[in-house]
N, C-alpha and C positions, 0 to 999 in steps of 0.2 A: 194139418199134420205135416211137419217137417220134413224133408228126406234126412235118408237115412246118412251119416261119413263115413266116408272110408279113415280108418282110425291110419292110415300108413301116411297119406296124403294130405287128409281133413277135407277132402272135396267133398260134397254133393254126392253120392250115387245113385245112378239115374239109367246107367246104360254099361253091358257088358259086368253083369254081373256075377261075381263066385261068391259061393260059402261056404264055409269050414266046414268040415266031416265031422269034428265032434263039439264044433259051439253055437255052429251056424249063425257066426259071426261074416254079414257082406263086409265082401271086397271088390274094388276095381280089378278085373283079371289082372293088371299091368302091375299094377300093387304088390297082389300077391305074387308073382312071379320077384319082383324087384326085393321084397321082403324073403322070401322063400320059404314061406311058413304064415299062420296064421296070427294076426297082431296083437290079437290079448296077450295079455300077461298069464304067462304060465299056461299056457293051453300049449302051445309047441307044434299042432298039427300039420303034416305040410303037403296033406291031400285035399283038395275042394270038390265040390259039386259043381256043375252051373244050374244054373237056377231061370223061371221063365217069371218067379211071382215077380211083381210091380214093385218098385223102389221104394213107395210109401208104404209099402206093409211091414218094413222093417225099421226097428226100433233101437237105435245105436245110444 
């Protein structure tokens, strides 16, 4: 199972991870902060979670 990317970046996300409030879409915290909002298309949310699950359980 691959990890998961951060769509902002294209890195690996592995460590330090948020997700969207309404796609629960991972991001790098840095990311999101940099973006300021969440990076799908058309979602616009620009509240996260953090999150403790394991990087491989997300499916980008």
């Amino acid at each position: 199972l691959a990890p998961a990317k951060c769509r902002v970046c294209g890195d690996g996300i592995d460590v330090d991870i948020v997700v969207c409030r309404r796609c629960n879409t991972p991001h790098h915290r840095e990311c999101w902060h940099y973006n300021g909002a969440c990076s799908t298309y058309g979602c616009g949310e620009t509240r996260f979670d953090e999150t403790k699950r394991p990087a491989a359980s997300f499916r980008t």
